[in-house]
ZAMARGU-4260 file (C-alpha; in steps of 0.2 Angstrom, whole numbers, plus 5000, padded with zeros to 4 digits):
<rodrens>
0) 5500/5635/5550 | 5486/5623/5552 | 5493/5606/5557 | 5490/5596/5541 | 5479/5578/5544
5) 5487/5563/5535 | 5485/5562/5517 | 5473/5548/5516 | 5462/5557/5526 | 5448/5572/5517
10) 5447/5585/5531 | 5429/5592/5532 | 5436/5603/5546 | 5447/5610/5534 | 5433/5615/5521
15) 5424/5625/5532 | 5436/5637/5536 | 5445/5650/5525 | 5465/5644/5524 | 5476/5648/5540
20) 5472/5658/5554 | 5457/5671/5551 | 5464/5681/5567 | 5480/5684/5574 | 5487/5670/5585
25) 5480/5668/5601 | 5487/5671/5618 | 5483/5661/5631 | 5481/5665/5651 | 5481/5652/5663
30) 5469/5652/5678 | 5475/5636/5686 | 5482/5642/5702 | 5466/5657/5706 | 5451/5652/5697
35) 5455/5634/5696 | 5455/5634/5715 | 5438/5638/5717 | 5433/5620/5713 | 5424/5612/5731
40) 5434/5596/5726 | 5452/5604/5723 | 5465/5604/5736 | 5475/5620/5738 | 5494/5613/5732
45) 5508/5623/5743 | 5520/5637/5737 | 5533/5623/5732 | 5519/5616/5721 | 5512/5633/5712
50) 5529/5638/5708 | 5532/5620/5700 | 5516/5621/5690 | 5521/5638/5683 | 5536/5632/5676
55) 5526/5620/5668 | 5515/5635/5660 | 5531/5643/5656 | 5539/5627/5646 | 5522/5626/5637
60) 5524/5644/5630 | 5507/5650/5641 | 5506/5668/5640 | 5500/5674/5655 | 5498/5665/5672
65) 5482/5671/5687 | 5494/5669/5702 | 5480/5674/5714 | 5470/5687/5721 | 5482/5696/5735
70) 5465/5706/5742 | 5460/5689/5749 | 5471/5689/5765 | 5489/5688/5769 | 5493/5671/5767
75) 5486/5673/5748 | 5496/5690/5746 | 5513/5680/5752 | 5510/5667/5738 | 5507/5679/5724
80) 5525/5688/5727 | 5534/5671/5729 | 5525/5667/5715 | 5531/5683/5707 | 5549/5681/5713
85) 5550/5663/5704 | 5545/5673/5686 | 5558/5686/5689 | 5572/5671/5697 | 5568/5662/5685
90) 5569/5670/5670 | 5553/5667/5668 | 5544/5670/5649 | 5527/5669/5658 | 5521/5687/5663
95) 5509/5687/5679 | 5490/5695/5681 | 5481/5694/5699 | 5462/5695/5701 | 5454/5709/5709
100) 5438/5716/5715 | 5435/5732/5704 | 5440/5740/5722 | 5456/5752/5727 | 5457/5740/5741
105) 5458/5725/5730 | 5469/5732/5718 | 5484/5744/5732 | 5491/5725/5736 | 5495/5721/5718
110) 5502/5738/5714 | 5512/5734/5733 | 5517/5716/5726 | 5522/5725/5708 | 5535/5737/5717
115) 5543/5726/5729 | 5546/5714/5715 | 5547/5723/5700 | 5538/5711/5690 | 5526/5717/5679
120) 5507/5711/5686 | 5493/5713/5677 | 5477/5718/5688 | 5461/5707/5682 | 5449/5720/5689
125) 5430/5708/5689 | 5415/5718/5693 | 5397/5709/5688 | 5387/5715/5675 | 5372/5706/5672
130) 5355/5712/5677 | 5350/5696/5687 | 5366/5699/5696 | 5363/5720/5697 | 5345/5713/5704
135) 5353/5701/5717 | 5367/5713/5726 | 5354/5727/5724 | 5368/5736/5716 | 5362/5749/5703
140) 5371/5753/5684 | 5376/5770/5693 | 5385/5763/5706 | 5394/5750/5694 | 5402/5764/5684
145) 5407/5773/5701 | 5417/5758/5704 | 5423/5755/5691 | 5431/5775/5690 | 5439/5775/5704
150) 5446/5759/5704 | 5455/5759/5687 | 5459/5777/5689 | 5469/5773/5705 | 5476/5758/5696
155) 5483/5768/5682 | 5492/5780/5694 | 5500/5766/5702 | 5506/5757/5686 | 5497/5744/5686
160) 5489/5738/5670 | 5470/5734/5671 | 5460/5719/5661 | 5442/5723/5665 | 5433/5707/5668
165) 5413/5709/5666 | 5405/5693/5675 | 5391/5687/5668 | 5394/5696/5654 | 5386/5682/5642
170) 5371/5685/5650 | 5370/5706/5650 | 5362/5716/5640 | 5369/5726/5627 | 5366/5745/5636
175) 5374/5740/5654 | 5389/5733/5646 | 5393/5749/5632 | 5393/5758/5647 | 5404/5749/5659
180) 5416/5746/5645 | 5416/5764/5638 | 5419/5770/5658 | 5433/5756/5658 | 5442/5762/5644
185) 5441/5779/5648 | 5447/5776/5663 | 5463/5768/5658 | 5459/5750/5656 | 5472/5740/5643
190) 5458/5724/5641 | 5441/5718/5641 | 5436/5705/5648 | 5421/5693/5641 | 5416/5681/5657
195) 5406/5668/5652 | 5406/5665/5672 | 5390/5651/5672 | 5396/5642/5656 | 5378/5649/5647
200) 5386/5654/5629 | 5385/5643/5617 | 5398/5644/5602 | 5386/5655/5591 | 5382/5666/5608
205) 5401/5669/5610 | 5402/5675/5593 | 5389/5685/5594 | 5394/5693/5611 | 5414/5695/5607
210) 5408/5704/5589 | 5398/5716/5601 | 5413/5722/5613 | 5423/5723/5596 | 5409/5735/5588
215) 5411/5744/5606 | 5430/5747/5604 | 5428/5753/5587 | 5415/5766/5592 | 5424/5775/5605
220) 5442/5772/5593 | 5452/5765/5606 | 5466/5750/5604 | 5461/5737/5618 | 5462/5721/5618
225) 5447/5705/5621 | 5448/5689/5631 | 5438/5678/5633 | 5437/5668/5650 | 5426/5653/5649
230) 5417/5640/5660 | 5411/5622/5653 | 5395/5623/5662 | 5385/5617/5647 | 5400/5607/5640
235) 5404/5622/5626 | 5421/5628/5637 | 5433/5622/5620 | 5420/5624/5606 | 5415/5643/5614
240) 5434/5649/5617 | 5437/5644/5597 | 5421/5653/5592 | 5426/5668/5604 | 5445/5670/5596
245) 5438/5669/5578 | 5426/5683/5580 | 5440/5694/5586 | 5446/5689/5607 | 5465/5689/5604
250) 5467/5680/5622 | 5460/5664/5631 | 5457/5659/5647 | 5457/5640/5654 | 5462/5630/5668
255) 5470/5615/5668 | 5461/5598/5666 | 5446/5611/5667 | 5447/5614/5685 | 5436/5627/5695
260) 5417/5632/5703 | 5405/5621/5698 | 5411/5611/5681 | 5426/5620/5680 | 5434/5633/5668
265) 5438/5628/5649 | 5454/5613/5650 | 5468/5624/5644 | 5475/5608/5639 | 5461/5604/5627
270) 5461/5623/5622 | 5479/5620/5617 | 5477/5604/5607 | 5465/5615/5596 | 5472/5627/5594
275) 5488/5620/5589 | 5478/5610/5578 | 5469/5621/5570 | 5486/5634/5569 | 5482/5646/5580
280) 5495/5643/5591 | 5514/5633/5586 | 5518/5626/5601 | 5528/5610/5606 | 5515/5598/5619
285) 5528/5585/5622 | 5527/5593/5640 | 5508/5594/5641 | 5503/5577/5650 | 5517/5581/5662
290) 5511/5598/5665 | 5492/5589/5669 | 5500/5576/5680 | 5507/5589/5689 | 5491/5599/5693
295) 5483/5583/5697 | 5493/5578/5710 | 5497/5596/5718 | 5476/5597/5716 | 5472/5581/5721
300) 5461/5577/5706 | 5460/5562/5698 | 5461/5563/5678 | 5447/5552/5672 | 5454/5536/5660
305) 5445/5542/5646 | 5451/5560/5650 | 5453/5568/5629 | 5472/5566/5625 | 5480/5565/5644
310) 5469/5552/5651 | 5474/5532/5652 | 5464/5526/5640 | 5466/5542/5625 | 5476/5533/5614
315) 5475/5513/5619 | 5464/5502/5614 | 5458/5482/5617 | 5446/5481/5602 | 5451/5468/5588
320) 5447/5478/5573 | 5453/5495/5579 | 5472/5485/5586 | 5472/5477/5569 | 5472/5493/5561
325) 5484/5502/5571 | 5496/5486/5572 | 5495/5484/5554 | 5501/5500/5552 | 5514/5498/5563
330) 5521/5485/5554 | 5522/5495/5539 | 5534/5507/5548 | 5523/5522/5548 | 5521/5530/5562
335) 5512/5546/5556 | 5498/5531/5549 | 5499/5524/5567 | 5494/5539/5575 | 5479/5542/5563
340) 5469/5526/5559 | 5462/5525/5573 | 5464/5542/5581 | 5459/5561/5580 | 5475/5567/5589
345) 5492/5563/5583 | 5498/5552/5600 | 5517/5560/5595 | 5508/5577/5596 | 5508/5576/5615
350) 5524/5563/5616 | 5513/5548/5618 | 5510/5532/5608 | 5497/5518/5602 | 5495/5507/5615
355) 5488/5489/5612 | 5480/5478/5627 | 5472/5461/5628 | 5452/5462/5633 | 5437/5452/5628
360) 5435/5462/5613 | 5451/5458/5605 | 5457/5446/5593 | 5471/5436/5591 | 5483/5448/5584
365) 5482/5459/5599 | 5490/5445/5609 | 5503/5441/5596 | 5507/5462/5597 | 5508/5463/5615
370) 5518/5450/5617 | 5531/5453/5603 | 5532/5472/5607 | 5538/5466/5627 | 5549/5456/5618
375) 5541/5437/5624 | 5537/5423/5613 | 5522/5424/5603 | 5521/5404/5599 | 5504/5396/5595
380) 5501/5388/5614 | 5505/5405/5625 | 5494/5416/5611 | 5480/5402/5613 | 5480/5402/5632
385) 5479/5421/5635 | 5464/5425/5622 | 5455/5410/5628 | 5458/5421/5643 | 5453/5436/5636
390) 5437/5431/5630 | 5433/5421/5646 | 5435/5439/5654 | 5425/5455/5658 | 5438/5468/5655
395) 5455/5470/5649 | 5467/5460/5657 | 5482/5467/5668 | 5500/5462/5664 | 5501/5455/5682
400) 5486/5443/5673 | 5495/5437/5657 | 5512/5435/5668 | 5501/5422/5678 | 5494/5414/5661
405) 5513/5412/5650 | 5520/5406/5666 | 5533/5412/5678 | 5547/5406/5666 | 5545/5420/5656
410) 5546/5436/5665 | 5536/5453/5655 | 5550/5466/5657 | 5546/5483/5666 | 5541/5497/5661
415) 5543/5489/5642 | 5530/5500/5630 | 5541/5502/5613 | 5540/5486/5603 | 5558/5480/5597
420) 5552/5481/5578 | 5547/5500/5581 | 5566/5504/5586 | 5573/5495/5572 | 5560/5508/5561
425) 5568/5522/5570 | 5553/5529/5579
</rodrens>
């Protein structure tokens, strides 16, 4: 169910879409702790740190978790059956998939990992597909399909279940792709894959791509599912996914905080909000910004302030007329109100709140607000001295600033958010 918008506010998202969900809900495959790593800037997190991050994925309901690609050396093959060994010790929800060359060598270590641990793992077999890529290895359509045999025909001996990942595959033609899927799926192959490796699709692109593979499956009558598995390179990571699941993909694939080569993968976190929004998914994302701060640290990436929903600065603000707003409706006790005037998200959506601060663009009653929701005296001398401050100023100040300006008589209390009115409202 789509999560309904206030009542004083006429949804134009909403009128142009049919009612509810127009596929079925959509399942989501994290590729934080595989594709996510590919990013120059990332720092690898340790064993210790993947295995916390899945949790994370788990207590967000994610699907499906890329633990790695076990053809990549020893140390990576020992991190994927930890990894492994955390779902099944964990009594983990989260199911695994590993990413593989579309090679028997690639996939033997997943089918080795699969039967030491007896935990299910999916094989993400990627082999490219495009003709600039065909022209650049100087591999042939033949040789593709070779592969691609005896690959996924060894897999399904060994029990492993086999996504086929097409890269590049928004930027094939038509006749190179009905033939490596129709060899995939002959040769056992569970999924398609639709890799929009270099971020080229646009949202239209993805429809029109994702309606193709579907057309395929229907020819040859078989029951596979599509992903999708976007990059952001053009900026389109969220828009294309959503495009992608409407025109028949029944799973996503992100990264968090939109980690990975280049500009990164589509921000599962994003991809989440949406689709939570626009009820695709029914979720609870009380533990998203958690989950992100998480990543960040393990990753060493630094979440930019005006990050959508998990940076600083998503759901504060300094600026007179926008505070007034939200303060106003404060006062009134609402907090659904206090979520939307002056916001797309719902801050409670993700287990955050409307913060006010004090900057040259504010007016007097964001002083008056910031003091009286930290408890501290809001008389006409204190308010007068720190928004003469304020405007005097370049930026917003810091609480160590207005401590200096009331005085150190009167001592801000730590770590105070939650104004002593909004308790007494219950919120």
């Amino acid at each position: 169910m789509r999560l309904a918008p206030h009542p004083l506010i006429y949804d134009w998202n909403h009128d142009s879409v049919a009612e509810g969900p127009s596929t079925p809900i959509a399942m989501l495959d994290d590729e934080t702790l595989r594709d996510g790593l590919q990013s120059p800037s990332v720092r690898t997190p340790t064993i210790d740190e993947k295995i916390e991050i899945l949790h994370h994925m788990n207590g967000l309901g994610i699907d499906t978790a890329d633990i790695g690609l076990p053809g990549a050396g020893p140390k990576v093959a020992r991190d994927v059956e930890r990894l492994a060994r955390a779902i099944s010790d964990g009594k983990l929800k989260i199911r695994a998939n590993c990413a593989a060359r579309t090679l028997v060598s690639d996939i033997k270590p997943i089918a080795e990992i699969q039967q030491r641990t007896g935990v299910p793992i999916e094989c993400g077999a990627f082999i490219g597909s495009s003709p600039i890529r065909q022209y650049a290895e100087g591999w042939t359509l033949d040789f593709l399909e070779k592969c691609t045999r005896e690959a996924l025909t060894f897999a399904a001996k060994e029990g492993v279940d086999v996504m086929y990942v097409t890269e590049d595959t928004t930027r094939a033609d038509p006749e190179s792709l009905r033939r490596l899927f129709t060899t995939a799926i002959r040769a056992g192959a569970k999924r398609l894959c639709v890799a929009d490796t270099v971020g080229h699709a646009t949202p239209s692109g993805a429809r029109a791509v994702v309606a193709f593979v579907k057309s395929v499956i229907k020819e040859i009558g078989a029951d596979v599912g599509i992903d999708w598995h976007g990059h952001r390179d053009r900026g389109f990571g969220v828009a294309s996914s959503i495009a992608a699941l409407e025109a028949g993909a029944t799973r996503l694939h992100g990264a968090a905080l939109g980690i990975g080569e280049r500009c990164g993968n589509t921000p599962i976190d994003l991809l989440l909000v949406n689709l939570v929004m626009m009820g695709y998914r029914d979720n609870d994302l009380s533990g998203l910004p958690a989950y992100a701060q998480a990543v960040a640290k393990a990753c060493d990436v630094r979440i930019a302030p005006n990050y959508p929903v998990i940076g600083a600065d998503a759901f504060r603000t300094a600026t007179g007329v926008h505070a007034a707003a939200v303060v106003k409706a404060f006062r009134m006790g609402d907090r659904a109100l206090m979520d939307a005037v002056y916001a797309a998200v719902p801050a409670s959506l993700v287990g955050r709140q409307q913060e006010i601060e004090v900057g040259p663009m504010s007016g007097r009653s964001n002083v008056i607000f910031w003091l009286e929701s930290r408890g501290l005296p809001a008389t006409d001398e204190i308010v007068d001295r720190i928004f003469a401050a304020a405007k005097a100023s370049n930026r917003m100040l810091t609480h160590e600033k207005i401590q200096g300006i009331i005085g150190a008589d009167v001592t801000i209390k730590a770590g105070s958010e939650k104004p002593r009115t909004e308790r007494r409202h219950g919120f």
